[in-house]
C-alpha positions as CSV (number, residue, x, y, z in Angstrom):
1,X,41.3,203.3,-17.3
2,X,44.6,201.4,-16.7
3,X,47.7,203.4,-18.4
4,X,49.1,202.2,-21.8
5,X,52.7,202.6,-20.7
6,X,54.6,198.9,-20.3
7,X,57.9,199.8,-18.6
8,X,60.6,197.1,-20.1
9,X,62.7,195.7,-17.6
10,X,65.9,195.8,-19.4
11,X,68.0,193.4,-16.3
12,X,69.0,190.3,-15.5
13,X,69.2,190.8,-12.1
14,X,66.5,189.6,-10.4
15,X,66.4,192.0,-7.0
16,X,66.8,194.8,-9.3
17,X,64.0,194.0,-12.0
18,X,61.8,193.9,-8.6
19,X,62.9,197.5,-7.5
20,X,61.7,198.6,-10.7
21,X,58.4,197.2,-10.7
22,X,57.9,198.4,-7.2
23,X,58.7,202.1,-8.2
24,X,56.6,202.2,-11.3
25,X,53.8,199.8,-10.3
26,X,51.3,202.9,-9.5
27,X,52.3,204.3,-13.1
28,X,52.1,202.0,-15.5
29,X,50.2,199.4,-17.1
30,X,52.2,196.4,-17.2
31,X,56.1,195.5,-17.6
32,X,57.6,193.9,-20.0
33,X,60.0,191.0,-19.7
34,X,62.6,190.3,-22.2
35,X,64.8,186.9,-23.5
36,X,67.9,188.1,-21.0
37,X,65.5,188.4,-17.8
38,X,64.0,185.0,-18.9
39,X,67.0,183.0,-19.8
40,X,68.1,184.3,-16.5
41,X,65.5,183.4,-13.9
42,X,63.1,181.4,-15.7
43,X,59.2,181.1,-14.7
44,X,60.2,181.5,-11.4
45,X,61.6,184.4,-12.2
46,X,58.3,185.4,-14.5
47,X,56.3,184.8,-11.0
48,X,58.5,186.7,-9.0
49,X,57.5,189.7,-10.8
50,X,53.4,189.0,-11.5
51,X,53.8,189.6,-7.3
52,X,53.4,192.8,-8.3
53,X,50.0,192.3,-9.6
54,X,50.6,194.1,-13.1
55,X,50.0,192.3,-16.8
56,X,53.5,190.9,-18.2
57,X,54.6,191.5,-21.9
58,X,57.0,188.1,-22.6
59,X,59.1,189.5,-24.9
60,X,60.5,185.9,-26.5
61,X,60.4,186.2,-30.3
62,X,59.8,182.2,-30.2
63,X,60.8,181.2,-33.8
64,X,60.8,177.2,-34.6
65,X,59.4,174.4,-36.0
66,X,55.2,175.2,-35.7
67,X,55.1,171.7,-33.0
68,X,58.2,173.1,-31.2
69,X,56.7,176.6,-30.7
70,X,52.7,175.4,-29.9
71,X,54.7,173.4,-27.0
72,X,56.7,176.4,-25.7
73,X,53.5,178.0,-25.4
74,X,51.9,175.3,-23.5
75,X,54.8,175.5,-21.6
76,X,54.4,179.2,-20.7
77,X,50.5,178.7,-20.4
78,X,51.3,178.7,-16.5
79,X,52.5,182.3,-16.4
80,X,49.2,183.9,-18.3
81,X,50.9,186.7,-20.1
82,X,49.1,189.3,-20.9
83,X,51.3,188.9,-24.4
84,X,53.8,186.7,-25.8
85,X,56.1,187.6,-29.3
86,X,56.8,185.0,-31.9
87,X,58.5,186.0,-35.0
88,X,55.9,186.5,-38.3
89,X,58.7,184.6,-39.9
90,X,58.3,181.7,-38.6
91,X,55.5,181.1,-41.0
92,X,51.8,180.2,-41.1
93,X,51.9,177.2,-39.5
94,X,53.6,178.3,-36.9
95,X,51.8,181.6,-36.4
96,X,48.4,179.3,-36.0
97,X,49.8,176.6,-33.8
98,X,51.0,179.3,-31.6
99,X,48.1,181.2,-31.3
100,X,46.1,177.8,-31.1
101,X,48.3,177.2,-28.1
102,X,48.3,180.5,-26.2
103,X,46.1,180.4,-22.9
104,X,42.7,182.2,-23.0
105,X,44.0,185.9,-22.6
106,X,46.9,185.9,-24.3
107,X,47.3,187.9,-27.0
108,X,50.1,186.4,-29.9
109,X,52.1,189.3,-31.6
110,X,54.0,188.8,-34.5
111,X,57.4,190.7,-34.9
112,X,57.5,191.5,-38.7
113,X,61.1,192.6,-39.0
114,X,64.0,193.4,-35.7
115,X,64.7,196.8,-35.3
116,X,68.2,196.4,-35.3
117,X,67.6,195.2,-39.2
118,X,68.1,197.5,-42.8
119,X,67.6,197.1,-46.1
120,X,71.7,195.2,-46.6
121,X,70.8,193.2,-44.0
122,X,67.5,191.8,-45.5
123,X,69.9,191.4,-48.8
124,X,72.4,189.7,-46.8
125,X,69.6,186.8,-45.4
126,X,68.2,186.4,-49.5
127,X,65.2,188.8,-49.3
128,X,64.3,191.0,-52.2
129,X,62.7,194.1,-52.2
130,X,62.3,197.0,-49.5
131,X,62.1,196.8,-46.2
132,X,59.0,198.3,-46.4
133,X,57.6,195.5,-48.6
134,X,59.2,193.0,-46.6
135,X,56.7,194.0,-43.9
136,X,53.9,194.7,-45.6
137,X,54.3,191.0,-46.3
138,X,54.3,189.6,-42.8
139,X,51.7,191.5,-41.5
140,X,49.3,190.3,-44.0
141,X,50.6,186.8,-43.1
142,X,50.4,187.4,-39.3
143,X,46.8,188.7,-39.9
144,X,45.6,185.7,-41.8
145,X,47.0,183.6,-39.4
146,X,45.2,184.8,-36.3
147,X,47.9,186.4,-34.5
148,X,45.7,189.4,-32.3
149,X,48.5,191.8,-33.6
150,X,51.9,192.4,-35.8
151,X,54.8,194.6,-34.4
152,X,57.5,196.6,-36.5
153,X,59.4,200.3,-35.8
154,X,59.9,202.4,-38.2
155,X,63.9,203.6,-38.2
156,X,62.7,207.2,-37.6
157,X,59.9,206.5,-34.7
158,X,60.8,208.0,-31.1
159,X,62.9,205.7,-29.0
160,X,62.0,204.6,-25.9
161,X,62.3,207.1,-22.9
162,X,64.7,205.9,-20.1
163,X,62.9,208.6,-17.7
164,X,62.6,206.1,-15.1
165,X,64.8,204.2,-13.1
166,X,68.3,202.9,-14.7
167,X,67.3,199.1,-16.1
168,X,63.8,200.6,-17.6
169,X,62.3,201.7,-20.4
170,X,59.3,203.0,-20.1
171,X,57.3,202.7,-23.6
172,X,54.3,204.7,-24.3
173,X,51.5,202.2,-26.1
174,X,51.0,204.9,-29.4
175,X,55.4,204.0,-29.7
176,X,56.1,200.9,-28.1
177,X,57.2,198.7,-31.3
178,X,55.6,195.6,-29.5
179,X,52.0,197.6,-28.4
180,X,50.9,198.0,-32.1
181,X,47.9,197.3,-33.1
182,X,48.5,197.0,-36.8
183,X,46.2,193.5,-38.1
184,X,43.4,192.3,-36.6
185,X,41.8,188.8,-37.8
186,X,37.6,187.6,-38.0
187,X,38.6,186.0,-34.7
188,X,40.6,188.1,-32.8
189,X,39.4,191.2,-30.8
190,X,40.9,194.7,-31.7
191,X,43.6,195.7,-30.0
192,X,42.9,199.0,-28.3
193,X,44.7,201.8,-27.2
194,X,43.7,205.0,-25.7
195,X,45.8,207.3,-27.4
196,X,45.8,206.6,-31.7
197,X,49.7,206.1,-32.7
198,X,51.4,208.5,-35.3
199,X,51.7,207.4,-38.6
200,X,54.8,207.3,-39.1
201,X,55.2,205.0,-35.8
202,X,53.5,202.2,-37.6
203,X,55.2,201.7,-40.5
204,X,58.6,200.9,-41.9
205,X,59.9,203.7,-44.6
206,X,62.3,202.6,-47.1
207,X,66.0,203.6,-46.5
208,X,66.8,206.0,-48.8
209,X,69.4,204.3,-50.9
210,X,72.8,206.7,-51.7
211,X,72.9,208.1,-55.0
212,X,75.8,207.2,-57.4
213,X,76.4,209.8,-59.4
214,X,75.8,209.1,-63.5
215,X,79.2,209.0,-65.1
216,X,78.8,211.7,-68.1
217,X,78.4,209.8,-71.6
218,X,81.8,209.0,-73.2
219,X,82.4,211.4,-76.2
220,X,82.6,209.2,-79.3
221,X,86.0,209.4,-81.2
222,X,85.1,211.0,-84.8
223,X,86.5,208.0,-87.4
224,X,88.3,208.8,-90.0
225,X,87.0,207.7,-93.8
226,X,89.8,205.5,-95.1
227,X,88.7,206.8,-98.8
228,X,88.4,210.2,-97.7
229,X,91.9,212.4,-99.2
230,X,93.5,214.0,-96.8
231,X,92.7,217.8,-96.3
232,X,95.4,220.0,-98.0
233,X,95.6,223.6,-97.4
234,X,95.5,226.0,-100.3
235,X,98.4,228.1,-101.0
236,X,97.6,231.5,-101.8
237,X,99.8,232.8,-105.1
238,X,102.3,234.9,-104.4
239,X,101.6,238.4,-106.5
């Protein structure tokens, strides 16, 4: 059995993302290729690295109009990812198109919510509720849409270990925020892994929010009867 560790590639330098590859390649089970790496060298670049014979996770987050993101993954059919990212946000449409569009193989996860996000910045963009809900949301949307699988970290789940070479990440498939196997549709197979993920890794907890203290209750001022005589002390007689 193949390991479940992708090692991200986090360079834009070509000759450099290649060293990496060619020190892991006996360790892991695929690499992962972000947006920088891509904007940077392209499919030729995406090539360049399959030389090493190991699956690629493209790491793109396409987000767009549904006929704009189908044809980017026509486009990308060529490289046979192992897994491409759109964002669940996108919407149904173009969670279908996309996954209509992805090349035999190719599994379509949906990124719920960044992990760079919180609870003021979903405010910020217009969306109510917790960040929790927010993703609860999307993942039932990604899994009615087909997508094989919906992404999201918790704030508290372990971060990625940089144990290998300087550039890497190396991601463990039960932490990895893109590995999840979290929705599954009627026509999609399972996404397995060989070692089940903690709970907490799959799920987003809601910020606790600070607590403002309660003011204590303003003492009401006693009113005075207009009517009522004022009190009078009463002399004592003098013997």
């Amino acid at each position: 059995m193949s390991s479940p560790i992708y090692v991200a590639i986090d360079t834009p330098d070509l000759a450099r993302a290649r060293a990496i590859a060619g020190r892991v390649r006996h360790h892991v089970g695929g690499i992962k290729l972000g947006l920088e790496f891509f904007c940077a060298h392209g499919q030729p670049g995406v090539h360049a690295m399959a030389e090493f014979e190991l699956p690629i996770f493209l790491d793109l987050k396409l987000h767009d109009i549904p006929n704009t993101v189908a044809k980017a993954v026509q486009a990308l059919g060529g490289l046979a990812p192992a897994i491409l990212t759109v964002h669940a946000s996108g919407g149904r449409a173009m969670l279908e198109d996309a996954k209509a569009a992805a090349p035999v193989g190719t599994k379509v996860v949906a990124v719920t919510m960044l992990t760079s996000l919180d609870a003021s910045d979903l405010t910020a963009t217009g969306i109510t509720g917790s960040a929790h809900d927010h993703v609860a949301r999307l993942t039932e949307l990604a899994r009615d849409s087909g997508s094989t699988a919906s992404s999201a970290r918790a704030p508290k789940s372990p971060r990625p270990r940089r144990s290998g070479p300087r550039g890497s990440s190396s991601y463990p498939a039960s932490a990895c925020p893109m590995a999840m196997s979290a929705t599954r549709s009627a026509s999609s197979p399972r996404v397995r892994h060989s070692t089940p993920a903690p709970r907490s890794s799959w799920s987003v907890a809601r910020s606790p929010r600070p607590k403002t203290p309660t003011p204590p209750p303003a003492r009401s001022a006693r009113r005075s009867d207009p009517h009522r005589p004022p009190s009078s002390r009463r002399s004592t007689p003098s013997s």
